[in-house]
N, C-alpha and C positions, 0 to 999 in steps of 0.2 A: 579515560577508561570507560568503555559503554559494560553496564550489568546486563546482563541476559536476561529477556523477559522469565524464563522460566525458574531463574534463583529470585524473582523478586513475588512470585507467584505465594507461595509459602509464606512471606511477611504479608502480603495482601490479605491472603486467609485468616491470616489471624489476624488484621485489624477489622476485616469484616464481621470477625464472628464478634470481635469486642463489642463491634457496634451494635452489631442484630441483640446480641447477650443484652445489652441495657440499654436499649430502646424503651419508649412508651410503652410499645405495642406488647411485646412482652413480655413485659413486668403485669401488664393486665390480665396477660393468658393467665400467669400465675397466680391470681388471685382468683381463676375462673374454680366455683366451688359446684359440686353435682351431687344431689340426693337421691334417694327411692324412698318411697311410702307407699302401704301394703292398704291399699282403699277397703278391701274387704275387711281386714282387722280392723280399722278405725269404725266402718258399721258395725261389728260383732261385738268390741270393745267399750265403746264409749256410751255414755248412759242415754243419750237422745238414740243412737243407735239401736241399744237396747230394748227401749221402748215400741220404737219404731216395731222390729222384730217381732217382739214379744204381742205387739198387738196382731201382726201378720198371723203368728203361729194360732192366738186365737181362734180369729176368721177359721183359721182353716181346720181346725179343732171344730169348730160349731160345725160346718159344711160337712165335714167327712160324719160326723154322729149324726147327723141327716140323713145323709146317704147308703150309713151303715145300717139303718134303721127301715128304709124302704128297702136295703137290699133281703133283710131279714125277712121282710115281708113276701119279697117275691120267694124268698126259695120255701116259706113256709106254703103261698098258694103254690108252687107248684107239687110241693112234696104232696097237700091234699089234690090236688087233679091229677098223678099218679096212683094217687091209693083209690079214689071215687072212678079212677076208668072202666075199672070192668062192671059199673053199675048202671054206665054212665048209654043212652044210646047215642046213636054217633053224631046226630044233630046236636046233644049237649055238648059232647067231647069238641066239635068244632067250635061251637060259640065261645064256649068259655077257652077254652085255645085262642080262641082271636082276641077273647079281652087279655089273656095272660100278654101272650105277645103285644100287645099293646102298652099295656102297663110296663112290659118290658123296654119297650122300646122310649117310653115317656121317660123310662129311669136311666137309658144309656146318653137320652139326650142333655137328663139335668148335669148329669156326671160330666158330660163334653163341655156345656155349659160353665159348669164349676173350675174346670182346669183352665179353659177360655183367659176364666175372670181373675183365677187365682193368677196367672200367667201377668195378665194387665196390670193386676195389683202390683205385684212384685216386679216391673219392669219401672213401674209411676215412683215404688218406691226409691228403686237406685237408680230410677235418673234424679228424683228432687234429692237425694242424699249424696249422690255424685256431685253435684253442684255444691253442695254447704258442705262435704269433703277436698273440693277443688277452691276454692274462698278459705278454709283453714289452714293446706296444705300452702296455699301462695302470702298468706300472711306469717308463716313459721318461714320461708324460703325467704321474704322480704327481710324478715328480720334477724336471720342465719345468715345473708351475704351470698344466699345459693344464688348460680346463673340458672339451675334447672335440675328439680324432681323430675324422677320419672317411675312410673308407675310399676312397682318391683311384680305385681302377680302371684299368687299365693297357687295353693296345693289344689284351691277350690275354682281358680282362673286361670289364664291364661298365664306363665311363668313367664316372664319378659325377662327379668335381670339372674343371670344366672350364679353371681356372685359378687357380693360387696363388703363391704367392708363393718362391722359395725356402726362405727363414727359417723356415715354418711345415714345411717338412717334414721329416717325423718318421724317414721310411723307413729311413735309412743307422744312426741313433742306433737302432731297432727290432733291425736286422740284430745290431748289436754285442752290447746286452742280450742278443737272442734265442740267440746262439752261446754266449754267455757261462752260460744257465741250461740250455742244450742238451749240454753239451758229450760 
């Protein structure tokens, strides 16, 4: 008696999937584990972070009371070369017009200046903190069994992960590591 290939087809199937089911290869996918961690929180969060920050906010704190201080000044000379023009003849009105704008122009530069630097600071900073968040993050995954964090995106970045799960994230366990080799 010959079987039909097509009724042995069905037993085939299922010895295949027996097999595929408990193979190596599969039981490894199974263990394949995937995190996110919120890099912005763990700078805003953790106390090396904080610091970091907190000294930025500084900086920028002294710079802006600088600036608010020469701006104070320009609008009080102009407010007097408004009130002194009708005294004024027009050769004065010019000169001192050229220094005003001048001084103007010295003070739009420092300010471009300032943003320039503030901009540089704050890029120097999250890349050297990206780096010592990327070395805590891979040491909490080494030690969780993760195959791969990925960088979940917050309100203030770019949103990468649109939903997860609690369990999977890494953020808070990040923060600790990171304080702990920051210290």
């Amino acid at each position: 008696m010959r079987i039909s290939a097509l009724r042995m087809l069905p037993a085939f199937s299922i010895i295949a999937l027996a097999f595929f089911w408990f193979s190596p290869s599969v039981q490894a996918a199974d263990a394949f584990k995937m995190g996110v961690v919120d890099p912005q929180t763990v700078l805003e969060k953790s106390k090396a972070g904080k610091r970091a920050l907190d000294g930025l906010k500084e900086y920028v704190s002294i710079r802006q009371k600088l600036l608010a201080k020469d701006e104070e000044e320009l609008r009080n000379n102009q407010k007097q070369l408004q009130e002194q023009a009708a005294k004024m003849s027009e050769a004065e009105k010019k000169e001192k017009g050229e220094k005003f704008q001048a001084k103007l122009q010295d003070f739009q530069k420092r300010a471009q200046e300032f943003n320039q630097e503030l901009q540089r600071k704050q890029k120097e900073l999250v890349d050297e903190y990206m780096k010592k968040i990327m070395d805590a993050t891979k040491t909490v995954a080494e030690n969780g069994g993760f195959s791969i964090v990925v960088d979940k995106g917050s309100e203030q970045t770019v949103k990468i992960v649109i939903y997860n799960k609690d369990t999977i994230d890494l953020t808070t366990q990040v923060i600790k590591e990171f304080d702990q080799a920051n210290k």
